[in-house]
N, C-alpha and C positions, 0 to 999 in steps of 0.2 A: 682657572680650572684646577681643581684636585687634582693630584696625581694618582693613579690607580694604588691601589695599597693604603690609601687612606685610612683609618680608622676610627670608632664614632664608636662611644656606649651606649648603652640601653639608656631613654632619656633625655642626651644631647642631642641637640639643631644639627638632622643634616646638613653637612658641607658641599654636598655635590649630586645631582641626582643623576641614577644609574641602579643597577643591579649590585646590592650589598650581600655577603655573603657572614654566618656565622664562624668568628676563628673558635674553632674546636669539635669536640665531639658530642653530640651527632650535630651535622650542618645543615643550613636548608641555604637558599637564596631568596630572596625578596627587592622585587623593585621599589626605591623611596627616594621620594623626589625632595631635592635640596630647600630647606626651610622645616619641612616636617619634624618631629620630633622622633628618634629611632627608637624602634619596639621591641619590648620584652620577647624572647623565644622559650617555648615550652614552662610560661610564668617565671622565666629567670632574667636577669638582669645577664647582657652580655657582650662581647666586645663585637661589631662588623668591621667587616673590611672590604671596602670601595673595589668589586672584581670585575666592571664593568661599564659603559657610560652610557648611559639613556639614549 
């Protein structure tokens, strides 16, 4: 299991499914389960960070 704080680009294979949050401004959350590929926010490429575990 990931450790919370994980983090995953726009792109990359999820590592852990849970609740992913975007680092910076403005943020949202999104649930994405581990294998999926992590999605662009507001058309931009951007970093998540693992704030939670499914």
């Amino acid at each position: 299991m990931e450790p919370l704080g994980t983090t995953a680009r726009t792109g990359e294979t999820c590592p852990e499914s849970g609740v992913w949050s975007v680092v910076g401004t403005p943020t949202t959350t999104a649930p994405i389960a581990k294998g999926n590929k992590m999605p662009p926010y507001s058309g931009q490429a951007v970093t998540w960070r693992l704030s939670q575990y499914a």
